[in-house]
N, C-alpha and C positions, 0 to 999 in steps of 0.2 A: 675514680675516687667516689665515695659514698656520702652520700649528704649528711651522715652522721658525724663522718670521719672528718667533713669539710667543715661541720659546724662547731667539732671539738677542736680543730685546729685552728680554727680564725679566734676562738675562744681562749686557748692558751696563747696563741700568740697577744692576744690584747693583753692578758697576765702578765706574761714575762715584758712585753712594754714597758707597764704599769708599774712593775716591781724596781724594771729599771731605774724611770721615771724619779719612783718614790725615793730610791736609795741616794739618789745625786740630788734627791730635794734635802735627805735628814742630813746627808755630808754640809749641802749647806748651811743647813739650818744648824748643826755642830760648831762648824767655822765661824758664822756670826754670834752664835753664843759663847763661842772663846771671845772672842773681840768686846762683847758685850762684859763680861765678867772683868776684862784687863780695864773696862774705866768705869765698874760695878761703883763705886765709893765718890765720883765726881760727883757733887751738886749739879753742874750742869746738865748730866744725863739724865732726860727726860725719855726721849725714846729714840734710839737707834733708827728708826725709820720715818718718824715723825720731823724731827726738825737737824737731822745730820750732826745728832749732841757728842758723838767721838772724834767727827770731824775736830768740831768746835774747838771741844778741851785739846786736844793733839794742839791745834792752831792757838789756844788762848795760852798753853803750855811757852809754845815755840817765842809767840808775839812778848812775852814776859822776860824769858831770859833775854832776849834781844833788846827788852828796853832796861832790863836790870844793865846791860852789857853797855849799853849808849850812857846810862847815867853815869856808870861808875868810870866810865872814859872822861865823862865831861865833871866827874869829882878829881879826878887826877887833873884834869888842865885848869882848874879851877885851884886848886892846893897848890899848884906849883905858879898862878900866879900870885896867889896868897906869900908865897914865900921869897916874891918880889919886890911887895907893893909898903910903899912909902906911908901911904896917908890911912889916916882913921875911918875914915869914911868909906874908900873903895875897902877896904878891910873888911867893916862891917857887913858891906853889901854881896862880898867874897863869900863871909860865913855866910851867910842870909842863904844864897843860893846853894851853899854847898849841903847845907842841913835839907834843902829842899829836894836838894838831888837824892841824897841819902833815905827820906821817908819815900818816894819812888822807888828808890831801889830794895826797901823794906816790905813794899807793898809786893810790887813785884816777888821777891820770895815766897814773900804768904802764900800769892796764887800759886807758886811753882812747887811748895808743901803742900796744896789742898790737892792740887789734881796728878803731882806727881807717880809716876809708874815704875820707874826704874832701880838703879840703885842709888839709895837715898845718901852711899857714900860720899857721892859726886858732887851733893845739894849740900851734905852736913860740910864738906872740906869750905867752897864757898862761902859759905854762912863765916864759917869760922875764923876765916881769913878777912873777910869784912868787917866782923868784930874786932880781929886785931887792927885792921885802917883807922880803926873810928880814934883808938888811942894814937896811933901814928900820927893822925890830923893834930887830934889837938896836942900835941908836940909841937907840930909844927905852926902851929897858932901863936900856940905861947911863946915861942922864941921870936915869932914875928912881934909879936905885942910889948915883947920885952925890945925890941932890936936888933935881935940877933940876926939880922939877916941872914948872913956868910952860912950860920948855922943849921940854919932851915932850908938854904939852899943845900949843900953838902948831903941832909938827911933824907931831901926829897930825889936829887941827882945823882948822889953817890953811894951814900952812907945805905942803914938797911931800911931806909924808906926806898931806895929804888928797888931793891930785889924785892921787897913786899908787895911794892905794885908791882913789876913783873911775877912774881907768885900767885897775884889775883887776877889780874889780866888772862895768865897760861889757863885757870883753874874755869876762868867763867868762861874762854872760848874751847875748852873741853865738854862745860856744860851746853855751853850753847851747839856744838858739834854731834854730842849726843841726842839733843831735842830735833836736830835737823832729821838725824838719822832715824829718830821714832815717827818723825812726822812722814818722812818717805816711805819705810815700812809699813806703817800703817794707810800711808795712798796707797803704797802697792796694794798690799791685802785687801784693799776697800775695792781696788779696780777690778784685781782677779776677779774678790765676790761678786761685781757687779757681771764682770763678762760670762761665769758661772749661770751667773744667776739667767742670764740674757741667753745661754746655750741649754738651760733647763726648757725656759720657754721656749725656744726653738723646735727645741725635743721635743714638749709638751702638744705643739702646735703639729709636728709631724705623723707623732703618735694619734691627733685627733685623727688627720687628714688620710692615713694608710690604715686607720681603722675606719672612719669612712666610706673608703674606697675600698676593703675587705668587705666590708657590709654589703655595700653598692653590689660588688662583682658577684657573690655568693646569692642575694638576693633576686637580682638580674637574673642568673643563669637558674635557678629555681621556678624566677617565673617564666623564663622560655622556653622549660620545660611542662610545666602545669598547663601553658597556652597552647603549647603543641600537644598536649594530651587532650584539653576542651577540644580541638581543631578535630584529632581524631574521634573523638564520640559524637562530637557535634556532625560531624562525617557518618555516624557510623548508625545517630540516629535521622538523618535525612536522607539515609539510602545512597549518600555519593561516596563509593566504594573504589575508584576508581584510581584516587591517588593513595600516594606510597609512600610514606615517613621514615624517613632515615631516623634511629635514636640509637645510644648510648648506653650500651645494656649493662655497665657495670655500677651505677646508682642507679634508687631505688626510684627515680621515676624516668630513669631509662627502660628499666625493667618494666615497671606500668605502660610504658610509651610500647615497647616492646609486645606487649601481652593485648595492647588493644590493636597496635597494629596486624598480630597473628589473629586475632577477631576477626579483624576486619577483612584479611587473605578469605580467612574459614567462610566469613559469609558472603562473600564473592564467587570465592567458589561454587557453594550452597546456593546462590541466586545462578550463576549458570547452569548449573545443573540443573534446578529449577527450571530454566527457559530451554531447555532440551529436552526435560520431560514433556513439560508443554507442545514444544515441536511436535516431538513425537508421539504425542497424545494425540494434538491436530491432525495430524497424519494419516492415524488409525482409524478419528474419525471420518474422515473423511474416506478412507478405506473402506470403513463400515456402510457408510453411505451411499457408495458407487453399488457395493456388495446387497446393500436394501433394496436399491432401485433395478438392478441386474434382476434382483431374486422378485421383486414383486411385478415385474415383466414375464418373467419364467412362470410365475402362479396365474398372472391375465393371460400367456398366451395357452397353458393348461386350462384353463376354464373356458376358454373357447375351446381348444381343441375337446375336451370333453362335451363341451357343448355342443358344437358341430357331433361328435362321435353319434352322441345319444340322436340330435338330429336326423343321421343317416342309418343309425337302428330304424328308428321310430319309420322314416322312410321305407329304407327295406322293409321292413317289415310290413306297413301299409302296401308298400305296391309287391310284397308276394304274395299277401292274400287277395290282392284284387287282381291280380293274375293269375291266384289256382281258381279264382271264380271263372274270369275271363273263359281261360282254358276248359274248365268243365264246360263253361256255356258254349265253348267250339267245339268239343267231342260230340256234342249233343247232333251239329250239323253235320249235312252229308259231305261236305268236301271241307279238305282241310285247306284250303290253299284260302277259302275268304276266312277261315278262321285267323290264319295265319296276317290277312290283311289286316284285321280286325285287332291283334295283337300289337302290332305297330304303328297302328293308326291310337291303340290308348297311351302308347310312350308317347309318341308324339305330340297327343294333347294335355297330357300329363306334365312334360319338359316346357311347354311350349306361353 
Protein backbone atom coordinates (compact mmCIF):
# COMPACT_ATOMS: atom_id res chain seq x y z
CA UNK A 1 0.00 0.00 0.00
CA UNK A 2 1.22 3.42 -0.89
CA UNK A 3 1.95 6.07 1.58
CA UNK A 4 -0.48 8.20 -0.13
CA UNK A 5 -3.16 5.64 0.14
CA UNK A 6 -2.10 4.97 3.78
CA UNK A 7 -2.34 8.62 4.69
CA UNK A 8 -5.78 9.20 3.08
CA UNK A 9 -6.98 6.22 4.75
CA UNK A 10 -5.75 6.81 8.53
CA UNK A 11 -7.33 10.32 7.43
CA UNK A 12 -10.86 9.23 6.56
CA UNK A 13 -11.00 6.93 9.09
CA UNK A 14 -10.24 9.75 11.87
CA UNK A 15 -13.54 11.46 9.77
CA UNK A 16 -15.72 8.83 9.91
CA UNK A 17 -14.63 8.43 13.92
CA UNK A 18 -15.39 11.94 14.27
CA UNK A 19 -18.61 12.13 12.47
CA UNK A 20 -19.60 9.28 14.51
CA UNK A 21 -18.53 10.70 17.49
CA UNK A 22 -20.19 13.89 16.69
CA UNK A 23 -23.65 12.36 15.79
CA UNK A 24 -24.11 10.35 19.34
CA UNK A 25 -22.88 13.87 20.91
CA UNK A 26 -25.92 16.12 19.02
CA UNK A 27 -28.33 12.89 19.78
CA UNK A 28 -27.39 13.88 23.25
CA UNK A 29 -27.30 17.03 23.17
CA UNK A 30 -31.16 16.80 21.49
CA UNK A 31 -32.25 14.51 24.52
CA UNK A 32 -31.08 16.85 27.25
CA UNK A 33 -32.64 19.65 25.36
CA UNK A 34 -35.88 17.80 25.35
CA UNK A 35 -35.53 17.33 29.11
CA UNK A 36 -34.49 20.85 29.48
CA UNK A 37 -37.54 22.36 27.55
CA UNK A 38 -40.20 19.76 29.70
CA UNK A 39 -39.14 22.11 33.07
CA UNK A 40 -38.26 25.30 30.62
CA UNK A 41 -41.06 27.48 32.94
CA UNK A 42 -39.70 26.19 36.59
CA UNK A 43 -38.12 28.94 38.64
CA UNK A 44 -35.88 26.62 40.03
CA UNK A 45 -34.11 25.83 36.68
CA UNK A 46 -31.06 27.43 36.77
CA UNK A 47 -28.91 25.09 34.74
CA UNK A 48 -29.40 21.69 33.94
CA UNK A 49 -25.70 20.94 34.70
CA UNK A 50 -25.04 23.37 37.08
CA UNK A 51 -26.83 22.56 40.17
CA UNK A 52 -29.22 19.20 38.95
CA UNK A 53 -32.34 21.94 38.80
CA UNK A 54 -34.74 19.14 36.99
CA UNK A 55 -33.66 16.76 39.47
CA UNK A 56 -34.89 19.24 41.99
CA UNK A 57 -38.23 20.50 40.64
CA UNK A 58 -39.16 16.52 39.74
CA UNK A 59 -38.20 15.84 43.61
CA UNK A 60 -39.72 19.48 45.01
CA UNK A 61 -42.80 18.25 42.73
CA UNK A 62 -42.91 14.65 44.17
CA UNK A 63 -41.96 15.95 48.19
CA UNK A 64 -45.23 18.51 47.77
CA UNK A 65 -47.95 16.19 46.74
CA UNK A 66 -46.68 13.72 49.46
CA UNK A 67 -47.05 16.42 52.15
CA UNK A 68 -50.28 17.99 50.46
CA UNK A 69 -51.16 13.94 50.96
CA UNK A 70 -49.92 13.57 54.83
CA UNK A 71 -51.75 16.99 55.66
CA UNK A 72 -55.04 16.30 54.11
CA UNK A 73 -54.88 12.60 56.01
CA UNK A 74 -54.08 14.36 59.17
CA UNK A 75 -57.22 17.19 58.28
CA UNK A 76 -59.41 14.00 58.06
CA UNK A 77 -58.33 12.60 61.54
CA UNK A 78 -58.38 15.77 62.92
CA UNK A 79 -62.32 16.61 61.43
CA UNK A 80 -63.41 13.54 62.59
CA UNK A 81 -62.09 14.02 66.04
CA UNK A 82 -63.75 17.38 65.83
CA UNK A 83 -66.95 15.60 65.29
CA UNK A 84 -66.39 13.97 68.62
CA UNK A 85 -65.29 16.33 70.91
CA UNK A 86 -67.28 17.61 73.96
CA UNK A 87 -65.46 20.83 74.98
CA UNK A 88 -64.79 24.25 73.77
CA UNK A 89 -61.55 24.47 74.11
CA UNK A 90 -60.27 21.05 72.49
CA UNK A 91 -62.56 22.41 69.64
CA UNK A 92 -60.97 25.40 69.29
CA UNK A 93 -57.61 23.92 69.15
CA UNK A 94 -59.10 21.12 66.51
CA UNK A 95 -59.88 24.24 64.20
CA UNK A 96 -56.63 25.94 65.03
CA UNK A 97 -54.69 22.98 63.58
CA UNK A 98 -57.05 21.92 61.03
CA UNK A 99 -56.75 25.58 59.22
CA UNK A 100 -53.13 24.95 59.76
CA UNK A 101 -53.12 21.85 58.11
CA UNK A 102 -55.14 23.32 55.20
CA UNK A 103 -52.69 26.46 54.38
CA UNK A 104 -49.97 23.54 54.10
CA UNK A 105 -51.84 21.94 51.88
CA UNK A 106 -52.50 25.25 49.98
CA UNK A 107 -48.96 25.89 49.80
CA UNK A 108 -48.21 22.77 48.69
CA UNK A 109 -50.58 23.11 45.61
CA UNK A 110 -49.07 26.43 44.62
CA UNK A 111 -45.66 24.72 44.38
CA UNK A 112 -47.38 21.68 42.56
CA UNK A 113 -49.03 24.60 39.99
CA UNK A 114 -45.75 26.41 39.51
CA UNK A 115 -43.61 23.47 38.42
CA UNK A 116 -46.17 21.19 37.34
CA UNK A 117 -45.71 19.24 33.74
CA UNK A 118 -48.34 17.02 33.28
CA UNK A 119 -51.90 17.02 32.91
CA UNK A 120 -53.02 19.75 34.83
CA UNK A 121 -56.45 17.70 34.89
CA UNK A 122 -55.32 15.60 37.54
CA UNK A 123 -54.18 18.91 39.86
CA UNK A 124 -57.60 21.01 38.78
CA UNK A 125 -59.89 17.61 39.99
CA UNK A 126 -57.77 17.82 43.37
CA UNK A 127 -57.90 21.39 43.92
CA UNK A 128 -61.54 21.08 43.32
CA UNK A 129 -62.38 18.54 45.48
CA UNK A 130 -60.56 20.33 48.49
CA UNK A 131 -62.50 23.26 47.85
CA UNK A 132 -65.47 21.26 48.32
CA UNK A 133 -63.78 19.77 51.92
CA UNK A 134 -63.30 23.09 53.01
CA UNK A 135 -67.43 23.49 52.99
CA UNK A 136 -67.82 19.97 54.26
CA UNK A 137 -65.53 21.02 57.44
CA UNK A 138 -67.39 23.72 58.22
CA UNK A 139 -70.54 21.77 58.21
CA UNK A 140 -69.27 19.77 60.33
CA UNK A 141 -68.07 22.39 62.69
CA UNK A 142 -71.19 24.01 62.85
CA UNK A 143 -73.12 20.99 63.88
CA UNK A 144 -70.45 20.39 66.43
CA UNK A 145 -70.84 23.90 67.79
CA UNK A 146 -74.34 23.64 67.70
CA UNK A 147 -74.37 19.90 69.37
CA UNK A 148 -75.05 18.00 66.91
CA UNK A 149 -72.94 15.44 67.59
CA UNK A 150 -74.79 12.14 66.04
CA UNK A 151 -74.79 14.63 63.01
CA UNK A 152 -71.49 15.30 62.35
CA UNK A 153 -70.70 11.97 63.07
CA UNK A 154 -73.13 10.50 60.46
CA UNK A 155 -71.74 13.12 57.85
CA UNK A 156 -68.19 12.65 58.50
CA UNK A 157 -68.65 8.43 58.78
CA UNK A 158 -71.44 7.79 56.66
CA UNK A 159 -73.29 10.45 55.05
CA UNK A 160 -71.59 12.28 51.85
CA UNK A 161 -68.69 13.64 53.99
CA UNK A 162 -67.35 9.92 53.94
CA UNK A 163 -67.32 9.40 50.17
CA UNK A 164 -65.96 13.02 49.70
CA UNK A 165 -63.02 12.15 51.55
CA UNK A 166 -62.67 8.91 49.98
CA UNK A 167 -63.13 10.92 46.65
CA UNK A 168 -60.13 13.19 47.79
CA UNK A 169 -58.06 10.66 49.25
CA UNK A 170 -58.56 8.15 45.63
CA UNK A 171 -57.76 11.67 43.63
CA UNK A 172 -54.57 12.87 45.61
CA UNK A 173 -52.95 9.13 45.61
CA UNK A 174 -53.65 9.18 41.76
CA UNK A 175 -51.71 12.49 41.92
CA UNK A 176 -49.30 11.50 44.15
CA UNK A 177 -48.87 8.04 41.85
CA UNK A 178 -48.44 10.08 38.86
CA UNK A 179 -45.62 12.39 40.33
CA UNK A 180 -43.96 8.99 41.45
CA UNK A 181 -44.21 7.89 37.95
CA UNK A 182 -42.59 11.34 36.54
CA UNK A 183 -39.92 11.27 38.94
CA UNK A 184 -38.91 7.61 37.90
CA UNK A 185 -39.05 8.53 34.31
CA UNK A 186 -37.26 11.24 34.44
CA UNK A 187 -34.36 9.07 36.75
CA UNK A 188 -34.60 6.78 34.06
CA UNK A 189 -33.85 9.34 31.32
CA UNK A 190 -31.35 11.27 33.45
CA UNK A 191 -29.52 7.70 34.02
CA UNK A 192 -29.74 6.61 30.42
CA UNK A 193 -28.22 10.26 29.51
CA UNK A 194 -25.76 9.81 31.94
CA UNK A 195 -24.58 6.17 30.82
CA UNK A 196 -24.91 7.87 27.06
CA UNK A 197 -23.04 10.40 28.07
CA UNK A 198 -20.20 8.19 29.90
CA UNK A 199 -20.15 5.72 26.36
CA UNK A 200 -19.63 9.12 24.25
CA UNK A 201 -16.52 9.60 26.47
CA UNK A 202 -15.54 6.07 26.26
CA UNK A 203 -15.83 6.44 22.48
CA UNK A 204 -14.30 9.65 22.55
CA UNK A 205 -11.28 8.29 24.67
CA UNK A 206 -10.95 5.24 22.13
CA UNK A 207 -11.09 7.31 19.05
CA UNK A 208 -8.19 9.56 20.77
CA UNK A 209 -6.21 6.26 21.47
CA UNK A 210 -6.55 4.22 17.83
CA UNK A 211 -6.06 7.54 16.22
CA UNK A 212 -2.93 7.70 18.27
CA UNK A 213 -1.94 4.48 17.45
CA UNK A 214 -2.78 5.09 13.62
CA UNK A 215 -0.40 7.91 13.83
CA UNK A 216 2.16 6.01 15.80
CA UNK A 217 1.96 2.89 13.32
CA UNK A 218 1.87 4.99 9.85
CA UNK A 219 4.63 7.23 11.23
CA UNK A 220 6.85 4.46 12.75
CA UNK A 221 6.83 2.53 9.61
CA UNK A 222 7.71 5.83 7.32
CA UNK A 223 10.51 6.35 9.55
CA UNK A 224 11.86 2.82 9.07
CA UNK A 225 11.67 3.17 5.93
CA UNK A 226 13.43 6.89 5.47
CA UNK A 227 16.15 5.12 8.07
CA UNK A 228 16.75 2.38 5.87
CA UNK A 229 17.07 4.50 3.06
CA UNK A 230 19.73 7.10 5.07
CA UNK A 231 21.49 3.36 5.94
CA UNK A 232 21.73 2.76 2.16
CA UNK A 233 23.21 6.05 0.93
CA UNK A 234 25.09 6.49 4.01
CA UNK A 235 26.27 2.83 2.68
CA UNK A 236 26.57 3.98 -0.51
CA UNK A 237 28.37 7.21 0.16
CA UNK A 238 31.13 5.42 2.34
CA UNK A 239 31.85 2.88 -0.07
CA UNK A 240 30.29 -0.15 2.19
CA UNK A 241 28.68 -1.92 -0.79
CA UNK A 242 28.69 -4.97 0.52
CA UNK A 243 25.33 -5.34 2.31
CA UNK A 244 21.92 -5.96 0.81
CA UNK A 245 18.48 -4.38 1.88
CA UNK A 246 15.48 -6.23 1.64
CA UNK A 247 12.47 -3.30 0.81
CA UNK A 248 8.99 -3.21 -0.25
CA UNK A 249 8.67 -2.04 -3.66
CA UNK A 250 5.08 -1.13 -3.65
CA UNK A 251 5.24 2.45 -1.77
CA UNK A 252 6.94 5.14 -2.74
CA UNK A 253 9.96 4.69 -0.33
CA UNK A 254 10.01 1.17 -1.11
CA UNK A 255 10.60 2.10 -4.54
CA UNK A 256 13.39 4.76 -3.39
CA UNK A 257 14.73 1.87 -1.05
CA UNK A 258 14.61 -0.13 -4.06
CA UNK A 259 16.19 2.22 -6.72
CA UNK A 260 19.21 3.05 -4.16
CA UNK A 261 19.62 -0.44 -3.47
CA UNK A 262 19.95 -1.22 -7.47
CA UNK A 263 22.73 1.72 -7.00
CA UNK A 264 24.21 0.38 -5.05
CA UNK A 265 24.28 -3.64 -6.87
CA UNK A 266 25.45 -1.12 -10.13
CA UNK A 267 28.36 0.19 -8.27
CA UNK A 268 29.50 -2.81 -6.77
CA UNK A 269 29.58 -4.21 -9.73
CA UNK A 270 31.29 -1.24 -11.37
CA UNK A 271 33.88 -1.34 -8.39
CA UNK A 272 34.73 -5.02 -9.24
CA UNK A 273 35.05 -4.50 -12.47
CA UNK A 274 37.09 -1.86 -11.55
CA UNK A 275 39.51 -4.04 -9.40
CA UNK A 276 39.83 -6.59 -12.39
CA UNK A 277 40.73 -3.98 -14.59
CA UNK A 278 43.22 -2.98 -12.22
CA UNK A 279 44.37 -6.69 -11.94
CA UNK A 280 44.62 -6.98 -15.28
CA UNK A 281 46.27 -3.64 -15.81
CA UNK A 282 48.85 -5.01 -13.18
CA UNK A 283 49.38 -7.88 -15.11
CA UNK A 284 50.26 -6.24 -18.28
CA UNK A 285 52.41 -4.24 -16.57
CA UNK A 286 54.16 -6.17 -15.40
CA UNK A 287 54.16 -8.22 -18.69
CA UNK A 288 55.64 -5.13 -20.12
CA UNK A 289 58.23 -5.00 -17.76
CA UNK A 290 59.62 -8.64 -17.87
CA UNK A 291 59.15 -7.78 -21.99
CA UNK A 292 61.49 -4.26 -21.14
CA UNK A 293 64.14 -6.05 -19.38
CA UNK A 294 64.09 -9.31 -21.89
CA UNK A 295 64.43 -6.63 -24.72
CA UNK A 296 66.95 -4.25 -23.13
CA UNK A 297 69.15 -7.56 -22.54
CA UNK A 298 68.66 -8.45 -26.31
CA UNK A 299 69.82 -4.58 -27.34
CA UNK A 300 73.19 -5.11 -24.37
CA UNK A 301 73.93 -8.35 -25.69
CA UNK A 302 73.54 -6.80 -29.52
CA UNK A 303 75.86 -4.11 -28.70
CA UNK A 304 78.47 -6.18 -27.59
CA UNK A 305 77.93 -8.58 -30.08
CA UNK A 306 78.41 -5.79 -32.55
CA UNK A 307 80.94 -4.60 -30.50
CA UNK A 308 83.11 -7.67 -30.47
CA UNK A 309 81.92 -7.95 -34.53
CA UNK A 310 83.64 -4.59 -35.32
CA UNK A 311 86.54 -5.74 -32.81
CA UNK A 312 87.26 -8.73 -34.96
CA UNK A 313 86.88 -6.68 -38.30
CA UNK A 314 89.11 -4.13 -36.95
CA UNK A 315 91.51 -7.38 -35.88
CA UNK A 316 91.25 -9.24 -39.15
CA UNK A 317 91.94 -6.72 -40.72
CA UNK A 318 94.98 -5.50 -38.71
CA UNK A 319 96.53 -8.81 -38.71
CA UNK A 320 95.95 -9.26 -42.67
CA UNK A 321 97.76 -6.47 -43.51
CA UNK A 322 100.43 -7.32 -41.15
CA UNK A 323 100.64 -10.62 -42.69
CA UNK A 324 100.66 -9.55 -46.53
CA UNK A 325 103.50 -7.44 -45.10
CA UNK A 326 104.85 -10.33 -43.10
CA UNK A 327 104.56 -12.62 -46.26
CA UNK A 328 106.01 -10.09 -48.80
CA UNK A 329 108.97 -9.69 -46.40
CA UNK A 330 109.23 -13.86 -46.67
CA UNK A 331 109.08 -13.91 -50.60
CA UNK A 332 111.80 -11.49 -50.33
CA UNK A 333 114.10 -14.64 -48.53
CA UNK A 334 115.70 -17.45 -50.02
CA UNK A 335 113.87 -20.39 -48.20
CA UNK A 336 110.53 -20.33 -47.40
CA UNK A 337 110.47 -22.80 -44.44
CA UNK A 338 112.13 -19.65 -41.88
CA UNK A 339 109.54 -17.61 -43.56
CA UNK A 340 107.17 -19.74 -42.67
CA UNK A 341 108.66 -19.93 -39.04
CA UNK A 342 108.53 -16.40 -38.88
CA UNK A 343 104.71 -16.40 -39.67
CA UNK A 344 104.05 -18.34 -36.73
CA UNK A 345 106.28 -17.03 -34.61
CA UNK A 346 104.11 -13.31 -35.27
CA UNK A 347 100.61 -15.27 -34.21
CA UNK A 348 102.17 -16.27 -31.48
CA UNK A 349 103.34 -13.21 -30.17
CA UNK A 350 100.41 -11.43 -31.44
CA UNK A 351 97.82 -14.00 -29.26
CA UNK A 352 100.27 -14.37 -26.76
Amino acid sequence: MKISTKFYLSFWIMIVFLIGVGIIAVFQVHSLYKLTNQFKDYSELTSYLGDNAQIKTVMTNKNAVHNAHINIVKTFNRIKEVAILKGSEDLGAAKKAIFSYEDEIEQAFDTIEKHFSGDKQKLDKVKKLFEQWKSLRNIVIALQEQGKVDEALDLIFKGQGAQHIADLEKAVEKLHHFMDQEADTFLDRTQSAVLNALWVSIAMVIVLLLGGWIVFAVSHNNMKNVTLALGIADAVATGNLSDHFECDAKTETGQLLQTLDTMQARLMKSSHEIENMETHLHELEEENRIVEKEKHIAEEEKRIAEKALRQNKALDKVFGSFLNDEKEAGEQDDTGEEGEYLEEDIIEDFFA
